[in-house]
mmCIF file of the N, C-alpha and C atoms, coordinates in Angstrom:
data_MODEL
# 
_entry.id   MODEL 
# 
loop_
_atom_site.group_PDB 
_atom_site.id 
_atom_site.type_symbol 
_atom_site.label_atom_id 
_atom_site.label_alt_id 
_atom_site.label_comp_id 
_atom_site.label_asym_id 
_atom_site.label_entity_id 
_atom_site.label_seq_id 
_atom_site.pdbx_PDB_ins_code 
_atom_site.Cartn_x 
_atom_site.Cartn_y 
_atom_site.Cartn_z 
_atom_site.occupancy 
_atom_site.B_iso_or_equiv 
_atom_site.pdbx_formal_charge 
_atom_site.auth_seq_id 
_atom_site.auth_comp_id 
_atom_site.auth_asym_id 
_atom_site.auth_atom_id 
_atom_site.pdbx_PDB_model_num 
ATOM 1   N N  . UNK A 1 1  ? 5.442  -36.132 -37.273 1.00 0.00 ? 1  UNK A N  1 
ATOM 2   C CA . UNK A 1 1  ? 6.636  -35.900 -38.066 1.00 0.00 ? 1  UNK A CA 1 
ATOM 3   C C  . UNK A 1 1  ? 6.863  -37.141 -38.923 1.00 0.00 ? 1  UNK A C  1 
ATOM 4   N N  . UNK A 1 2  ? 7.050  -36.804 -40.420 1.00 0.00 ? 2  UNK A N  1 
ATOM 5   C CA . UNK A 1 2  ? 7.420  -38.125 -40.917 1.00 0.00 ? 2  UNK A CA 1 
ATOM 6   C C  . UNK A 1 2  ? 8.910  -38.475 -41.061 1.00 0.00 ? 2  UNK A C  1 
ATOM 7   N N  . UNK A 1 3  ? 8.911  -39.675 -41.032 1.00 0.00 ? 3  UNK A N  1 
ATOM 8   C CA . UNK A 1 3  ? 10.060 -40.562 -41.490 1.00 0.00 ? 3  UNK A CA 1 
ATOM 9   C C  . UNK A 1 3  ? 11.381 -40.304 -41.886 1.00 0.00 ? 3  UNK A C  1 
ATOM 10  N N  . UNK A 1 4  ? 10.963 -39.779 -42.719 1.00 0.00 ? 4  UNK A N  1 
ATOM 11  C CA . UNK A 1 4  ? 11.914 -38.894 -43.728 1.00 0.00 ? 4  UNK A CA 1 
ATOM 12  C C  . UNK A 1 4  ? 12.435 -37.736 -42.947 1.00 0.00 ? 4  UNK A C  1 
ATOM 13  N N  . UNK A 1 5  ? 11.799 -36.885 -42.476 1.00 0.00 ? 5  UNK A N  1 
ATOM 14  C CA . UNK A 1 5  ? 12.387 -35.858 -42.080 1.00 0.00 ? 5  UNK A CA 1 
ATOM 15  C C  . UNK A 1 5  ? 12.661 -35.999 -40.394 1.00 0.00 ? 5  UNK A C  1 
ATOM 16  N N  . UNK A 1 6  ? 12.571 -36.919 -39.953 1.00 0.00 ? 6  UNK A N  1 
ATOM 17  C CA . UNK A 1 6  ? 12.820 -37.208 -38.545 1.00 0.00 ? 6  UNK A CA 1 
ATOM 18  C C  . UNK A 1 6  ? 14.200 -37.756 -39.198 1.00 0.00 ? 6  UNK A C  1 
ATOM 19  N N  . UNK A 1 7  ? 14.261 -38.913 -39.801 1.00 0.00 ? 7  UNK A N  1 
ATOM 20  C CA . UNK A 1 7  ? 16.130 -39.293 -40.089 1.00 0.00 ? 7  UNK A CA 1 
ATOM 21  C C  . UNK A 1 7  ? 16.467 -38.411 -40.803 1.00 0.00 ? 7  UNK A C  1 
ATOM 22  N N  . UNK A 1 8  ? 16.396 -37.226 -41.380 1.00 0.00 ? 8  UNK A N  1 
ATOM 23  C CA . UNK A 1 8  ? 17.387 -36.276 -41.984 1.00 0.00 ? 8  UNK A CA 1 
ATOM 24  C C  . UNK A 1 8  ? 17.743 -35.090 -40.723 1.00 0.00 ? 8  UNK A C  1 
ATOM 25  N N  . UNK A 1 9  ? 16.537 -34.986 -39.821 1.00 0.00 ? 9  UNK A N  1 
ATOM 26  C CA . UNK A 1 9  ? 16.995 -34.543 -38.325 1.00 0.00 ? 9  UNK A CA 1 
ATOM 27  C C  . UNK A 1 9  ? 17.993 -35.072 -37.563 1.00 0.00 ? 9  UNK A C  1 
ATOM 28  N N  . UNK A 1 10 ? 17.749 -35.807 -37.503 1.00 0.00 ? 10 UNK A N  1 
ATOM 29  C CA . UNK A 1 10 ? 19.031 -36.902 -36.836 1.00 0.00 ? 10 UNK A CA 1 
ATOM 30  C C  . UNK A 1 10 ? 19.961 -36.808 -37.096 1.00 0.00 ? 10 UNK A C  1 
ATOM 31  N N  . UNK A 1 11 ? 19.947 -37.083 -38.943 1.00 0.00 ? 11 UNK A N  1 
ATOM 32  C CA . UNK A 1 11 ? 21.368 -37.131 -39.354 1.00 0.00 ? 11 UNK A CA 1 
ATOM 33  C C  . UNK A 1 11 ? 22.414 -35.748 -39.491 1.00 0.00 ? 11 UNK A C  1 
ATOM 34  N N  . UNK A 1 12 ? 21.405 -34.874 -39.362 1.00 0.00 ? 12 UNK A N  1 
ATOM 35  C CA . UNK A 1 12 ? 21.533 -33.262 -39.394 1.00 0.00 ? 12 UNK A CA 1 
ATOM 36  C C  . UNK A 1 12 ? 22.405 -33.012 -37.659 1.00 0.00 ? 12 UNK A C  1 
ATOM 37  N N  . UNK A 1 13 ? 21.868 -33.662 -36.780 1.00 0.00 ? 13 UNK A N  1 
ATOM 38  C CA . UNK A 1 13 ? 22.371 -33.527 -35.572 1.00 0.00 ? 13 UNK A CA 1 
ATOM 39  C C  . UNK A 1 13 ? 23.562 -34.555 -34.949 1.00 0.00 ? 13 UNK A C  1 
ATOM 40  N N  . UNK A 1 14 ? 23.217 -35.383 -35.360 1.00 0.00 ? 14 UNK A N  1 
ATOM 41  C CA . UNK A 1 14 ? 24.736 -36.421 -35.557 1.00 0.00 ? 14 UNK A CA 1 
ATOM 42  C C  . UNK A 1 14 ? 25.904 -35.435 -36.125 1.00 0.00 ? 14 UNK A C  1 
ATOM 43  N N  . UNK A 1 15 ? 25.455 -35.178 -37.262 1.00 0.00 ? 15 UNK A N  1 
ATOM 44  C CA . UNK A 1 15 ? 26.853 -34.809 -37.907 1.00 0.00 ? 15 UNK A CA 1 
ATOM 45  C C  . UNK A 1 15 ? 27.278 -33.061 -37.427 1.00 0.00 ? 15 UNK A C  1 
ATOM 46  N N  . UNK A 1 16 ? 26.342 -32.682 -36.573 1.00 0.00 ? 16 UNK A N  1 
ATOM 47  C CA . UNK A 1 16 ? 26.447 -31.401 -35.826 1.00 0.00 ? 16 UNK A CA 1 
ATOM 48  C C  . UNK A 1 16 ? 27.682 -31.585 -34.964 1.00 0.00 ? 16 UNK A C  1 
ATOM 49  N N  . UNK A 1 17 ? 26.815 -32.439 -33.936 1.00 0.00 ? 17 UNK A N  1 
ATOM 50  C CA . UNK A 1 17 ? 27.502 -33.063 -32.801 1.00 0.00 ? 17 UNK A CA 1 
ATOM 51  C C  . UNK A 1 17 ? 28.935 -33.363 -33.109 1.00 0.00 ? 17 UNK A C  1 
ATOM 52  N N  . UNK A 1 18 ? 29.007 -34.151 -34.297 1.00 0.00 ? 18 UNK A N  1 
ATOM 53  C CA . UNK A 1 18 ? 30.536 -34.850 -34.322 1.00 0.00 ? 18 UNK A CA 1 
ATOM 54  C C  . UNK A 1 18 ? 31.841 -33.448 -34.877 1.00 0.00 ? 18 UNK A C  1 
ATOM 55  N N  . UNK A 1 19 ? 31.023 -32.476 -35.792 1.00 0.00 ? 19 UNK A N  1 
ATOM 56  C CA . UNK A 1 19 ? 31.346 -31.429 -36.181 1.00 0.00 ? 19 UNK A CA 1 
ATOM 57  C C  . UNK A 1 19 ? 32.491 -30.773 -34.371 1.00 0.00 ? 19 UNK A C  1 
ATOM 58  N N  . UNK A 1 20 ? 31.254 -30.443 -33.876 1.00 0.00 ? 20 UNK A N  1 
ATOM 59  C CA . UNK A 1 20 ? 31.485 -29.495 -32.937 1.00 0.00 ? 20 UNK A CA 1 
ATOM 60  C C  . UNK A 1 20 ? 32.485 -30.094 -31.873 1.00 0.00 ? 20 UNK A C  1 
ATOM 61  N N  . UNK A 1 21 ? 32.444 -31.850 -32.067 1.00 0.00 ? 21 UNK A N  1 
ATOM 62  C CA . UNK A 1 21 ? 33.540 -32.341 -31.164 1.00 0.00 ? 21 UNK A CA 1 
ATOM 63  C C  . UNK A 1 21 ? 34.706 -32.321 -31.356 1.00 0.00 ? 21 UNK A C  1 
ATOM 64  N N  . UNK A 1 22 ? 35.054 -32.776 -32.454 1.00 0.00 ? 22 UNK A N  1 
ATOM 65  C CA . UNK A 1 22 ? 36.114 -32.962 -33.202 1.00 0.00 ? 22 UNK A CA 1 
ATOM 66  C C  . UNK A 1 22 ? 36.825 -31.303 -33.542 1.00 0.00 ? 22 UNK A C  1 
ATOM 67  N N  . UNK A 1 23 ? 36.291 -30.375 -33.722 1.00 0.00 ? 23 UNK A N  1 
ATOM 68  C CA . UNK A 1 23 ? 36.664 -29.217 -33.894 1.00 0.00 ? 23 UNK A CA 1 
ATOM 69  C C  . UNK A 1 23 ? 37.462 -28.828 -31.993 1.00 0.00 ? 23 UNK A C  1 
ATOM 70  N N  . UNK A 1 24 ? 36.340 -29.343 -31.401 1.00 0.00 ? 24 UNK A N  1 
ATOM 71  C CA . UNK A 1 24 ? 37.038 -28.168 -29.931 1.00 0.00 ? 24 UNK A CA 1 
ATOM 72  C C  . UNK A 1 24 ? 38.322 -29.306 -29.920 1.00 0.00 ? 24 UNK A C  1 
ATOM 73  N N  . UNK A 1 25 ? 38.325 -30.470 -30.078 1.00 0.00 ? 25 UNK A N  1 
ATOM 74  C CA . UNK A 1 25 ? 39.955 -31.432 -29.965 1.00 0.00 ? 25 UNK A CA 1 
ATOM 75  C C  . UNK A 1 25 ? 40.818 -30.708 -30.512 1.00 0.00 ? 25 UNK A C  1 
ATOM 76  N N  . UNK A 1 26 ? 40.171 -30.389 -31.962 1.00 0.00 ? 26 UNK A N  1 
ATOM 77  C CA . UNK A 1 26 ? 41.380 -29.821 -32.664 1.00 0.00 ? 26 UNK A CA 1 
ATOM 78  C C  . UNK A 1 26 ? 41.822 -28.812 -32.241 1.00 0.00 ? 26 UNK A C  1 
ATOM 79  N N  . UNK A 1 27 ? 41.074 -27.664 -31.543 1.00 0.00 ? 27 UNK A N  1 
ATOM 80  C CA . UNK A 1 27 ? 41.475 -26.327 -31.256 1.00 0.00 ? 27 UNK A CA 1 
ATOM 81  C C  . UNK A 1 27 ? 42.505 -26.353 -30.026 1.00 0.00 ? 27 UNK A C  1 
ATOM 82  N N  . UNK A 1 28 ? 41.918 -27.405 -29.199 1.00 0.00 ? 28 UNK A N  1 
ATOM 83  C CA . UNK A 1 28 ? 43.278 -27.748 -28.023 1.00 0.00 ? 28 UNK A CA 1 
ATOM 84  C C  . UNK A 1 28 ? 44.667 -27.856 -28.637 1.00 0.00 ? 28 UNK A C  1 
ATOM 85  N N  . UNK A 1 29 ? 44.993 -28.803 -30.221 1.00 0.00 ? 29 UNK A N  1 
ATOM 86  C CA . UNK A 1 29 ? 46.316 -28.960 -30.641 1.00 0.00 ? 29 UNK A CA 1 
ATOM 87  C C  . UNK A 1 29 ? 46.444 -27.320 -31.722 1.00 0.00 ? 29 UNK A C  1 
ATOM 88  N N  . UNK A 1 30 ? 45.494 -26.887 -31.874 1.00 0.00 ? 30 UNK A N  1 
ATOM 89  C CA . UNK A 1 30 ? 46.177 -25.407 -32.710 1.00 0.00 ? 30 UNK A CA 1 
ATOM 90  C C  . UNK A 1 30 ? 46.135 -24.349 -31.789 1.00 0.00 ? 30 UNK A C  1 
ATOM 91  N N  . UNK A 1 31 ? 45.461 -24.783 -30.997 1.00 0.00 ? 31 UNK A N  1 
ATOM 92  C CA . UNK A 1 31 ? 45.748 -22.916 -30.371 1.00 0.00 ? 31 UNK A CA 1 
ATOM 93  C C  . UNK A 1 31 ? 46.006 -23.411 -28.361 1.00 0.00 ? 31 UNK A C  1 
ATOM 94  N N  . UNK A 1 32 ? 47.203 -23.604 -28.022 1.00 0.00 ? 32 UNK A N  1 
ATOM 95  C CA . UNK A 1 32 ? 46.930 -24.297 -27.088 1.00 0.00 ? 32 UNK A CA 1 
ATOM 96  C C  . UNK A 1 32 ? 46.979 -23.584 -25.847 1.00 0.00 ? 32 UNK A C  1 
ATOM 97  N N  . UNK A 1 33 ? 46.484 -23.625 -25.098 1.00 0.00 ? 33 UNK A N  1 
ATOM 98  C CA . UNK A 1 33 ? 46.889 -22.853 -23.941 1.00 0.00 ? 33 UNK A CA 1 
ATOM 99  C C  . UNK A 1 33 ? 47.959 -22.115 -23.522 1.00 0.00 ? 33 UNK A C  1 
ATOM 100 N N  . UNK A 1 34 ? 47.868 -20.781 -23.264 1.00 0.00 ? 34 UNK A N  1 
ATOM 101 C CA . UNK A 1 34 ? 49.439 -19.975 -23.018 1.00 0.00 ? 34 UNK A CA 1 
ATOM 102 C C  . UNK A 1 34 ? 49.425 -20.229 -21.689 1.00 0.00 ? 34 UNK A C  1 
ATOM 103 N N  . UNK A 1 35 ? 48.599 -20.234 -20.929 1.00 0.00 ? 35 UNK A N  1 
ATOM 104 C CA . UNK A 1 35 ? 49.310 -20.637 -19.326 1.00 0.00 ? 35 UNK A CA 1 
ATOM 105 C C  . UNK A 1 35 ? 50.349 -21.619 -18.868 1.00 0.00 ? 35 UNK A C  1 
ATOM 106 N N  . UNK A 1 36 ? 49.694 -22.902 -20.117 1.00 0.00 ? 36 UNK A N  1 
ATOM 107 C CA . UNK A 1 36 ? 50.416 -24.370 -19.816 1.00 0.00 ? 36 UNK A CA 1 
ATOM 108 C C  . UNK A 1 36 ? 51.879 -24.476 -21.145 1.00 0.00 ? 36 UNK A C  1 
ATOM 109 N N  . UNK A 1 37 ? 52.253 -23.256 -21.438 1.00 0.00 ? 37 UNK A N  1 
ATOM 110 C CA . UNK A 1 37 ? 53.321 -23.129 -22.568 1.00 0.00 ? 37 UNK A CA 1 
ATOM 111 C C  . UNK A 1 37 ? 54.594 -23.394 -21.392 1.00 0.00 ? 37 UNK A C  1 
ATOM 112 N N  . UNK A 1 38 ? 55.676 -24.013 -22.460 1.00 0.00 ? 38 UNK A N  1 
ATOM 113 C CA . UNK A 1 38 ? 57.038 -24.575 -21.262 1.00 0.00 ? 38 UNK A CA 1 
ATOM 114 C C  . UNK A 1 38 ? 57.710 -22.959 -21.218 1.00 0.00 ? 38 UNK A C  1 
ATOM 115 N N  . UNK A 1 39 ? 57.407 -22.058 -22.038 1.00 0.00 ? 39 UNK A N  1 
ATOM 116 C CA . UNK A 1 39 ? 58.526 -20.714 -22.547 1.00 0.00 ? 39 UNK A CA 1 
ATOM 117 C C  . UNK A 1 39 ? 57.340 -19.691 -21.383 1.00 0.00 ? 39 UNK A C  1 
ATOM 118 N N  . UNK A 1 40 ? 56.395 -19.646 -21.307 1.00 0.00 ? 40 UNK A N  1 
ATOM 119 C CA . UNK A 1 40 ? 55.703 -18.943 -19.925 1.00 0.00 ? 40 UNK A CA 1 
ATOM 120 C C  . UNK A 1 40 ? 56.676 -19.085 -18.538 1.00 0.00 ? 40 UNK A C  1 
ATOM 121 N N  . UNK A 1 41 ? 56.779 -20.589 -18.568 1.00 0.00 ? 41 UNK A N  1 
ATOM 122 C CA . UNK A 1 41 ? 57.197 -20.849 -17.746 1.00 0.00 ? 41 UNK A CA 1 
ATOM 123 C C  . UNK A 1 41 ? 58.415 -20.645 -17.280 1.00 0.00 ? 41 UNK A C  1 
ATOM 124 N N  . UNK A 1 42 ? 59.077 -20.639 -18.460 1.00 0.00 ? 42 UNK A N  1 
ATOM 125 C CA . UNK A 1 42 ? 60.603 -20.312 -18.150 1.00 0.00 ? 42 UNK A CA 1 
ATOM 126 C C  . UNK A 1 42 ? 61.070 -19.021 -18.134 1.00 0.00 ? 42 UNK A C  1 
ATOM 127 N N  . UNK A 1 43 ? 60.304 -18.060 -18.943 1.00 0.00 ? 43 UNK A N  1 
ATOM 128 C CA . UNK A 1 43 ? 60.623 -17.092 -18.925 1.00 0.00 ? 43 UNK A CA 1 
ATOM 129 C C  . UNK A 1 43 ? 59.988 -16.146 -17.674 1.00 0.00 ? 43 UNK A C  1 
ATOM 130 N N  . UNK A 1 44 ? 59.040 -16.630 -16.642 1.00 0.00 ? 44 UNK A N  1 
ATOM 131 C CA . UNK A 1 44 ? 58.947 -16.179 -15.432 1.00 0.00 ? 44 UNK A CA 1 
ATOM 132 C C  . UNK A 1 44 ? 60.003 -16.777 -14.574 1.00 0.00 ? 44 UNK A C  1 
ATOM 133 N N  . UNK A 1 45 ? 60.728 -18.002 -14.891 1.00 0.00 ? 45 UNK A N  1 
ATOM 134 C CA . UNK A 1 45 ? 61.984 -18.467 -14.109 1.00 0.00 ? 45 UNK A CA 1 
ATOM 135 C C  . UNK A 1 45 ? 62.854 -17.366 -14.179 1.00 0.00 ? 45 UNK A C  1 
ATOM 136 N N  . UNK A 1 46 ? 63.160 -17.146 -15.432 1.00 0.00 ? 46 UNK A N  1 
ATOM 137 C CA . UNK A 1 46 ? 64.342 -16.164 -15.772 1.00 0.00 ? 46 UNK A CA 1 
ATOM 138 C C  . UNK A 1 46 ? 63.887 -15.085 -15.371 1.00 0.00 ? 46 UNK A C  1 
ATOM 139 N N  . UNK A 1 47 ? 62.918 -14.526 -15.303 1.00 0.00 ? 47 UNK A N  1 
ATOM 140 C CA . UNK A 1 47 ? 62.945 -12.976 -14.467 1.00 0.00 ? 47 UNK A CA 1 
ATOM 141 C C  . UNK A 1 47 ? 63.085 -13.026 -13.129 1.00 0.00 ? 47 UNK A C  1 
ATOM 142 N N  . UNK A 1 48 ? 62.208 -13.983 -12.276 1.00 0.00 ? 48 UNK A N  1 
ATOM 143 C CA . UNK A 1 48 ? 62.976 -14.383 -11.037 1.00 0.00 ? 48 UNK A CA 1 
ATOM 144 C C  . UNK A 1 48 ? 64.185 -14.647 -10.710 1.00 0.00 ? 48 UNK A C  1 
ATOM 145 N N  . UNK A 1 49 ? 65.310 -15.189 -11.485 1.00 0.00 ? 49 UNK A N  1 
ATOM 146 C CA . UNK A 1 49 ? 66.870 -15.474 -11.304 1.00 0.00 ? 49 UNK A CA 1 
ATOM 147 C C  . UNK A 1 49 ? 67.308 -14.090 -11.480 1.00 0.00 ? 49 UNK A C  1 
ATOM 148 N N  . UNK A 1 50 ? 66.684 -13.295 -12.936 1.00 0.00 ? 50 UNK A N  1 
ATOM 149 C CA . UNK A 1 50 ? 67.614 -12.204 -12.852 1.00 0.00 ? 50 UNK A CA 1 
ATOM 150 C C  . UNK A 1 50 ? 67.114 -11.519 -11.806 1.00 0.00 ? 50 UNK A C  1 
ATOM 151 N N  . UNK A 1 51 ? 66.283 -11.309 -11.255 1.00 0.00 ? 51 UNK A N  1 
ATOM 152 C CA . UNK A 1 51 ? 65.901 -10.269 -10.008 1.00 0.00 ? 51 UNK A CA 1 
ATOM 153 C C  . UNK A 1 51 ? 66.711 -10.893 -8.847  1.00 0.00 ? 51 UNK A C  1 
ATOM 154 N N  . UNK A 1 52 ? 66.843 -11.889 -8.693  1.00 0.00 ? 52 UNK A N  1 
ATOM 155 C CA . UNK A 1 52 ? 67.738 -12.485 -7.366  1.00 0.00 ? 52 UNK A CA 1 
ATOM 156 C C  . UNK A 1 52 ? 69.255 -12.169 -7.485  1.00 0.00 ? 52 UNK A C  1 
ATOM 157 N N  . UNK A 1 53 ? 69.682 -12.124 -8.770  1.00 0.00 ? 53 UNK A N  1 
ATOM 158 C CA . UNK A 1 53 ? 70.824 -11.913 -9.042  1.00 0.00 ? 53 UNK A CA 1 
ATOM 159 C C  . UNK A 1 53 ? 71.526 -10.484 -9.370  1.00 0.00 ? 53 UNK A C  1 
ATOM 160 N N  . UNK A 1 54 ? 69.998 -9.651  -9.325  1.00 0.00 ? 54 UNK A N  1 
ATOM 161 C CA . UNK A 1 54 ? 70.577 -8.717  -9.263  1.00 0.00 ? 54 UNK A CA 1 
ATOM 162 C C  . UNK A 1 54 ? 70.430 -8.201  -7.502  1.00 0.00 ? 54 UNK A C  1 
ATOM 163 N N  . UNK A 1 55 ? 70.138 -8.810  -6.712  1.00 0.00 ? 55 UNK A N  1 
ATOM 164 C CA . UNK A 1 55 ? 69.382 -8.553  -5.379  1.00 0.00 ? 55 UNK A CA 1 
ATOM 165 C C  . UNK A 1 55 ? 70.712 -8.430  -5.037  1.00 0.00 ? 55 UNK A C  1 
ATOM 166 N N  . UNK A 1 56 ? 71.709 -9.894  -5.972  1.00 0.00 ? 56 UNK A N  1 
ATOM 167 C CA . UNK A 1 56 ? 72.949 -10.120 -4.762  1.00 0.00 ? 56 UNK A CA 1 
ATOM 168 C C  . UNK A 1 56 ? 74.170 -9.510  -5.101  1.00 0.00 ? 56 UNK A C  1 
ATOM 169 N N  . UNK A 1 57 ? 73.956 -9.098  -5.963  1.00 0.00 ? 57 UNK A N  1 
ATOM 170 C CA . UNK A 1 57 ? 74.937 -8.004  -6.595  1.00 0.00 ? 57 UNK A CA 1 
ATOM 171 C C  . UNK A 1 57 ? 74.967 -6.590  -5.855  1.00 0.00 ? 57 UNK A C  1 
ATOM 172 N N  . UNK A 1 58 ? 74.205 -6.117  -5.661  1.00 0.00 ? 58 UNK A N  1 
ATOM 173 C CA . UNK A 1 58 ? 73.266 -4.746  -5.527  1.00 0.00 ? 58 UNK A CA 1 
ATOM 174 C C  . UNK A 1 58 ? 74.259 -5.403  -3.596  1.00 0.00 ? 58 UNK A C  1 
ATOM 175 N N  . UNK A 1 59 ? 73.837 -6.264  -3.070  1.00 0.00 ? 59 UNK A N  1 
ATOM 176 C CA . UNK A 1 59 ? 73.970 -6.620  -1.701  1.00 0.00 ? 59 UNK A CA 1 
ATOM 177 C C  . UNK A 1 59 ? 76.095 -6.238  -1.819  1.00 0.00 ? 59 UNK A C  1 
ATOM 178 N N  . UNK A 1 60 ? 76.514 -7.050  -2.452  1.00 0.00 ? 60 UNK A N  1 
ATOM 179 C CA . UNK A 1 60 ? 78.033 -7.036  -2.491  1.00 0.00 ? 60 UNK A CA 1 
ATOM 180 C C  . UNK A 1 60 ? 78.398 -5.933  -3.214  1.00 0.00 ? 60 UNK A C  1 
ATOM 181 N N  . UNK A 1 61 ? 78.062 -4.752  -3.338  1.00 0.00 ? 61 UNK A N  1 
ATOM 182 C CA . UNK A 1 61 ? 78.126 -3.710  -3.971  1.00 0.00 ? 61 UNK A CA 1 
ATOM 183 C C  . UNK A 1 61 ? 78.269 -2.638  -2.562  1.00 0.00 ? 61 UNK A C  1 
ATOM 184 N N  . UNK A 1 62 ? 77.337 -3.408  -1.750  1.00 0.00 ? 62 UNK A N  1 
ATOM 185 C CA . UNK A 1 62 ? 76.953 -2.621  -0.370  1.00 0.00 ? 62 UNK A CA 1 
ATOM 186 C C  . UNK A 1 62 ? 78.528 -3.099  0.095   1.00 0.00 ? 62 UNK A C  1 
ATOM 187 N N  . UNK A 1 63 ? 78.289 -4.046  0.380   1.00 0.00 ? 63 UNK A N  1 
ATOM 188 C CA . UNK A 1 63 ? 79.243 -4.737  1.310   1.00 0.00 ? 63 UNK A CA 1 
ATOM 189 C C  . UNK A 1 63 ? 81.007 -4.027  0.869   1.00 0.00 ? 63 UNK A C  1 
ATOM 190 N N  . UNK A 1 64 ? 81.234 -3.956  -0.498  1.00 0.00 ? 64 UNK A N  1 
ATOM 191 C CA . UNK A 1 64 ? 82.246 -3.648  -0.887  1.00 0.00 ? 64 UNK A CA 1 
ATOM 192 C C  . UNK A 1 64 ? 82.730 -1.534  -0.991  1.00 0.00 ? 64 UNK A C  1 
ATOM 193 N N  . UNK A 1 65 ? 81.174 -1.543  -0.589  1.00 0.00 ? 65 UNK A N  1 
ATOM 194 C CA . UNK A 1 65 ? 81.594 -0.035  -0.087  1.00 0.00 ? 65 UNK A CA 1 
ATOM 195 C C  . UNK A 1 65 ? 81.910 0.537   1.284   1.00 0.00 ? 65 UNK A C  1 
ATOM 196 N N  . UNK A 1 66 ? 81.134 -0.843  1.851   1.00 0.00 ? 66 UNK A N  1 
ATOM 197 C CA . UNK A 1 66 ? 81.170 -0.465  3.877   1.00 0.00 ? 66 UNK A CA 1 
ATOM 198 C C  . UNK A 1 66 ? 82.830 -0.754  3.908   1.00 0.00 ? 66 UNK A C  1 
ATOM 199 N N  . UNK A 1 67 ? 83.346 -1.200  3.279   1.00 0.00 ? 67 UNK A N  1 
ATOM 200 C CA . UNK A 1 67 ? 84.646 -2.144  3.060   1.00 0.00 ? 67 UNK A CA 1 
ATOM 201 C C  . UNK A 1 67 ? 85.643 -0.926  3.417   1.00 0.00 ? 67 UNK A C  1 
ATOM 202 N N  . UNK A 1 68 ? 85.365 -0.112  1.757   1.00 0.00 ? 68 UNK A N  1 
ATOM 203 C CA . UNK A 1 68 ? 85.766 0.854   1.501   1.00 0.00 ? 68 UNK A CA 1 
ATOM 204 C C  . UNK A 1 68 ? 86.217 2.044   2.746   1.00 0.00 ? 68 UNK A C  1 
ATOM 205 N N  . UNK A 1 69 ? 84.752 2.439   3.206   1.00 0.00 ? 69 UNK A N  1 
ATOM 206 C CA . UNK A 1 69 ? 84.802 3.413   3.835   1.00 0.00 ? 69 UNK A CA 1 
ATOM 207 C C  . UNK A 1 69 ? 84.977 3.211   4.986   1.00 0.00 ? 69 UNK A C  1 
ATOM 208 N N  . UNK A 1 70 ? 85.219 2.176   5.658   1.00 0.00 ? 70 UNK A N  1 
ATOM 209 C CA . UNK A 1 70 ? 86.039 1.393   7.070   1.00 0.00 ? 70 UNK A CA 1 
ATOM 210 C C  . UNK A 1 70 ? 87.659 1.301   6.963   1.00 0.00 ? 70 UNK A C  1 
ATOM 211 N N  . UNK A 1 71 ? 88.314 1.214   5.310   1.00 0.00 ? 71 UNK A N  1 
ATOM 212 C CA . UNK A 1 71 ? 89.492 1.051   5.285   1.00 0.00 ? 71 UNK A CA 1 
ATOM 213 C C  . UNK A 1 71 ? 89.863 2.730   5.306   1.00 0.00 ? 71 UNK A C  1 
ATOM 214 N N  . UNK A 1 72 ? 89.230 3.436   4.756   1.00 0.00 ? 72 UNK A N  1 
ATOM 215 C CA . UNK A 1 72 ? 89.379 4.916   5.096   1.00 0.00 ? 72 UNK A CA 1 
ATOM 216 C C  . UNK A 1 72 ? 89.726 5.653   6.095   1.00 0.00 ? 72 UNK A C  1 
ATOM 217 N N  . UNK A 1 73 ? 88.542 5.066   7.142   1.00 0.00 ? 73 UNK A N  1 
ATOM 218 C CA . UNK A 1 73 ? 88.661 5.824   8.326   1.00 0.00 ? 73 UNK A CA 1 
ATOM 219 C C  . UNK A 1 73 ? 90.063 5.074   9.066   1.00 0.00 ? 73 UNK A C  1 
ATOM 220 N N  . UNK A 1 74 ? 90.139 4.392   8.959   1.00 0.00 ? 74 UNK A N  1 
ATOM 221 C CA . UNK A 1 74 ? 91.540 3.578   9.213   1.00 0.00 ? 74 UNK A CA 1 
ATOM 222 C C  . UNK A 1 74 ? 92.650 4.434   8.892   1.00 0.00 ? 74 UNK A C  1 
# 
């Protein structure tokens, strides 16, 4: 292989290399992970609170009917 075309190989693969690095960095800051998003996160908080909150509602709903139908039989 001559000279010439061994350093235009090189330089062909250098600037591959730096291409392909610098691109996947960048793709971490444009397209970033939805698992590690703060609004994933919160918004599985908030469906958990509202499900608890509706657990305890739904519970004193009970409670305020046993209430009911105890002051009845009374």
């Amino acid at each position: 292989m001559k000279a010439v075309t061994r350093n235009k190989l090189m330089n062909n693969l250098y600037l591959v290399t730096f291409l392909v690095a610098f691109s996947s960095v960048a793709m971490g800051t444009i397209l970033p992970c939805p698992a590690h998003t703060v609004d994933s996160e919160s918004q599985r908080k908030n469906t958990e609170e509202s499900m608890l909150e509706k657990q305890k509602q739904q519970q004193q709903q009970q409670q305020q009917q046993q209430k009911n139908k105890s002051k009845s039989q009374v």
